[in-house]
C-alpha positions in Angstrom: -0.9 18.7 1.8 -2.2 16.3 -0.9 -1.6 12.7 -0.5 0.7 13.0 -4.0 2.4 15.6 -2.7 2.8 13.6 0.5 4.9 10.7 -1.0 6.6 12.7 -3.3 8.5 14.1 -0.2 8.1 10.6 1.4 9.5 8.5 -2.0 13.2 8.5 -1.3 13.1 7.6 2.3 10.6 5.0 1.6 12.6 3.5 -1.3 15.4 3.5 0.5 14.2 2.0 3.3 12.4 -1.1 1.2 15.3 -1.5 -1.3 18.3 -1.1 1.5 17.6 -0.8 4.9 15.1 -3.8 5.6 14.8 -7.0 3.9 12.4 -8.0 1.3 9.3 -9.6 2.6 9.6 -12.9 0.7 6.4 -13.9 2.2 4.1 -11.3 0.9 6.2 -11.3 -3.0 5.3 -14.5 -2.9 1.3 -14.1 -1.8 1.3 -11.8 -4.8 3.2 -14.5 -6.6 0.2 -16.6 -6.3 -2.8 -14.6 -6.6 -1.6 -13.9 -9.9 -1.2 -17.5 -11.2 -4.2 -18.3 -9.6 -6.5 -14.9 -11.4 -5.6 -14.4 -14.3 -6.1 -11.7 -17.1 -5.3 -8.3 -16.9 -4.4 -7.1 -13.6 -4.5 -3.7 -11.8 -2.1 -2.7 -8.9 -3.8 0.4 -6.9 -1.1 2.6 -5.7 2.2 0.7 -6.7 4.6 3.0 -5.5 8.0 2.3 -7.1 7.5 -1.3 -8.7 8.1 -2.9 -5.5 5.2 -6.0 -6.3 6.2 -5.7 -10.7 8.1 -9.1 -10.4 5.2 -10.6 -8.3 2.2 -9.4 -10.6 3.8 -9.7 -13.6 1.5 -12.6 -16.1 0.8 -13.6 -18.9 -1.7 -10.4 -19.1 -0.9 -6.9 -18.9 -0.4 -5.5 -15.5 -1.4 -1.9 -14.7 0.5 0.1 -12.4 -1.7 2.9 -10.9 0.5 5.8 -8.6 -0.2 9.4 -8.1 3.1 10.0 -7.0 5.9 11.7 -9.6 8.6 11.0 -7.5 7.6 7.0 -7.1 6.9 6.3 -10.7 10.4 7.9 -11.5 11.9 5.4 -8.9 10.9 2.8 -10.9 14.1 0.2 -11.9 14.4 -0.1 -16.1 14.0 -3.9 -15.2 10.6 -3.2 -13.3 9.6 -0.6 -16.5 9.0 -3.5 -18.9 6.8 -6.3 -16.1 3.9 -3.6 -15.8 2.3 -0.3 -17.7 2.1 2.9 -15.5 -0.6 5.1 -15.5 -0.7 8.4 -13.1 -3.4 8.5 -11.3 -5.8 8.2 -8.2 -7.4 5.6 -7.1 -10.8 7.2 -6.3 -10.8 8.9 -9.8 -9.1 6.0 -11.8 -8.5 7.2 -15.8 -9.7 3.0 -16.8 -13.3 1.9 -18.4 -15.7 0.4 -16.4 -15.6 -3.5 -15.7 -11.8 -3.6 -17.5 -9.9 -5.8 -15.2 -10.3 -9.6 -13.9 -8.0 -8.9 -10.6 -7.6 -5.8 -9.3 -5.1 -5.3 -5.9 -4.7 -2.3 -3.6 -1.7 -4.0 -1.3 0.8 -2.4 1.6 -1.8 -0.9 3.4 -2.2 1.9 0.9 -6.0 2.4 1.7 -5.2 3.5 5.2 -3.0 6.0 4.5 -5.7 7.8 2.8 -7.1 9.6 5.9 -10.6 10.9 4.6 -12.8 8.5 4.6 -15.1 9.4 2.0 -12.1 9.2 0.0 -11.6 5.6 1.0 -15.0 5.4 0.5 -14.7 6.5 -2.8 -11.5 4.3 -3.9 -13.5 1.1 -3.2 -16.3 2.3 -5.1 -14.3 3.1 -8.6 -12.2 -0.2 -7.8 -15.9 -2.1 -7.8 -16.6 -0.1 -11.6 -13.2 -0.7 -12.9 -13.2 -4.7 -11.8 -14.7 -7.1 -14.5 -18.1 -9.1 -13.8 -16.4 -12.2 -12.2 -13.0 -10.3 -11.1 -11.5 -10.6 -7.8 -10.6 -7.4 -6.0 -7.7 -7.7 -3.5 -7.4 -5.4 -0.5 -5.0 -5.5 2.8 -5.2 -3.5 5.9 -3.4 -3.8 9.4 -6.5 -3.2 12.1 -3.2 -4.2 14.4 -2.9 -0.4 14.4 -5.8 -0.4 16.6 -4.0 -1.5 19.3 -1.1 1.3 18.5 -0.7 3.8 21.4 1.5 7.0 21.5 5.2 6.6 21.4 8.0 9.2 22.3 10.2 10.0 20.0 12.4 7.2 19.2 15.7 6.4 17.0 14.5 3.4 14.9 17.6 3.0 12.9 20.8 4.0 11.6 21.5 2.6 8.0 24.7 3.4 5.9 23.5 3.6 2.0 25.1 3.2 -0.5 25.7 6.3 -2.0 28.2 6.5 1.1 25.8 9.0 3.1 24.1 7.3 6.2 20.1 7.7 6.7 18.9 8.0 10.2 15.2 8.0 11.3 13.9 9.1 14.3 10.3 8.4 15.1 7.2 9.7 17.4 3.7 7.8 17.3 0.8 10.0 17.7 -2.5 8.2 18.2 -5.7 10.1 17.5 -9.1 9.3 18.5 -11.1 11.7 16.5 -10.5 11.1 14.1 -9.2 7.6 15.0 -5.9 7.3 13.1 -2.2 6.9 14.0 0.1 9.9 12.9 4.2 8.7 12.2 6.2 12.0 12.9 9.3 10.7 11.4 12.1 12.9 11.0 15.3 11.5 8.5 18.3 12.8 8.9 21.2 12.2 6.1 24.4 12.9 7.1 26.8 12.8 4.3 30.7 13.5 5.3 29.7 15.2 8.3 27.3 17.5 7.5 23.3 16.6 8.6 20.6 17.6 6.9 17.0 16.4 8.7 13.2 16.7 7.1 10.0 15.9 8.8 7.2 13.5 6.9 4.5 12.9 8.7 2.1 9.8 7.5 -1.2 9.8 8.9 -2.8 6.5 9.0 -6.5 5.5 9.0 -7.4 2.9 11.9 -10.3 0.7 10.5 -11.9 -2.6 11.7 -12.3 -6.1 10.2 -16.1 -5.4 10.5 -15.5 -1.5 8.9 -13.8 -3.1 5.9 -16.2 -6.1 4.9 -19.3 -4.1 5.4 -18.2 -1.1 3.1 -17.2 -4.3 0.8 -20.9 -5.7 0.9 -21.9 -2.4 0.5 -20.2 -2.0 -2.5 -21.4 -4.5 -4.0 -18.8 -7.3 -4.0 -19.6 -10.8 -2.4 -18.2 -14.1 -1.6 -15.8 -12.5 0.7 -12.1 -14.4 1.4 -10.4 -13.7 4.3 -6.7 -14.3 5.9 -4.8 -12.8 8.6 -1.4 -13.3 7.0 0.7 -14.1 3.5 0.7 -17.7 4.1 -3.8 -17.6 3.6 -3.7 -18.7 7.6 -7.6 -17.4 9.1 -7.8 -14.2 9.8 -7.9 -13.5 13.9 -8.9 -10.3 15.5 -5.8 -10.4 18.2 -3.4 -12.5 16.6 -3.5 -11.4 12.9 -0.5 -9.0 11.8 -2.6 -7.9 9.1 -5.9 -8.6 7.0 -6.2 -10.1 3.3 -9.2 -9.6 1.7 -10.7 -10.8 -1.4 -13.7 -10.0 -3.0 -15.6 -11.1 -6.3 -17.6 -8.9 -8.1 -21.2 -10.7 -9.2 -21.9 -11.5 -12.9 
């Protein structure tokens, strides 16, 4: 199955899961928030999903919403529509000219759940030619996953929506060591006035290293590497980190 195809069964789950059953991350809208003020000029969002980061990256330039899902740009709210432009497309393959954007972003651990890596490979290479001489590209991972073992099967929640129907998601960890990825088997179940109806997604994520991540940077070609370990820019630590920020420059 194609990764589009992927979160076009994945979209409505997903959305409902960011927009109802779990708070907004104030913390990371408001990273965004900044990075934005701070690099300015036109501004490229690598897999945006359903506008969950428009209000953040929204600017004085034009913002660029890049999603190869159907189902995720037609989630988008009529609010969200008129912060940012979206564009179909993937990121390995992107359909912008070469050195076109001063910040470019690629947030929510997107990049690991593309699980070839010659496609990853591929993504940070096109997001080096489509970031301007002087732009900042903007990349975050979880190498937390790591440290992710297998799980049993496991009810994570029960949510009521508001539709009226009630979402349910059950959940089994897989981890993989070749190659070396964690596999969600979630399985949602809506039950709307009695009746249950369950389908299976299963989301296959890369597991990739600090040291991975800024060497295929380098690599690339960008320098003057920024790093955190969370939204509030605190250093980035291999064992306490949640996640990993990374920001690059691309040389003049």
């Amino acid at each position: 199955m194609s990764t589009r195809d992927l979160w076009n069964r994945y979209a409505r789950y997903f959305n409902a899961e960011e927009g109802f059953v779990f708070p907004a991350d104030q913390p990371e809208l408001d990273f965004y928030s900044r990075i934005r003020k701070e690099y300015t000029g036109a501004c490229l969002e690598i897999g945006a999903g359903s506008g969950r980061l428009a209000g953040s990256l929204k600017g004085h330039s034009v913002t660029v919403a890049l999603e190869p899902s159907d189902s995720m740009l037609k989630g988008w709210a009529t609010s969200d529509c008129e912060l940012a432009a979206r564009v179909q497309g993937i990121g390995e393959n992107m359909p912008f000219r070469s050195g076109f954007f001063p910040v470019v972003c690629f947030p929510y651990n997107g990049f690991q759940c593309v699980p070839e890596e010659e496609i990853r490979i591929r993504i940070i290479r096109d997001a080096f030619r489509v970031t301007a001489p002087g732009g900042v590209f903007l990349l975050e991972v979880s190498p937390v996953f790591a440290r992710r073992d297998s799980e049993p099967l496991t009810e994570r929640y029960r949510a009521d929506m508001p539709d009226g129907t009630r979402l349910v998601l059950r959940e089994k960890v897989e981890r993989r060591r070749n190659p070396d990825s964690i596999k969600y088997h979630m399985f949602y179940t809506t039950i709307d006035e009695g009746r249950e109806t369950t389908e299976e997604i299963t989301l296959d994520l890369a597991v990739t290293s600090r040291d991975q991540i800024i060497n295929l940077l380098k690599e690339t070609g960008f320098c003057d590497i920024l790093e955190w370990g969370n939204y509030d820019h605190t250093p980035y630590d291999d064992e306490l980190s949640p996640r990993l920020l990374v920001l690059a420059v691309k040389g003049i």
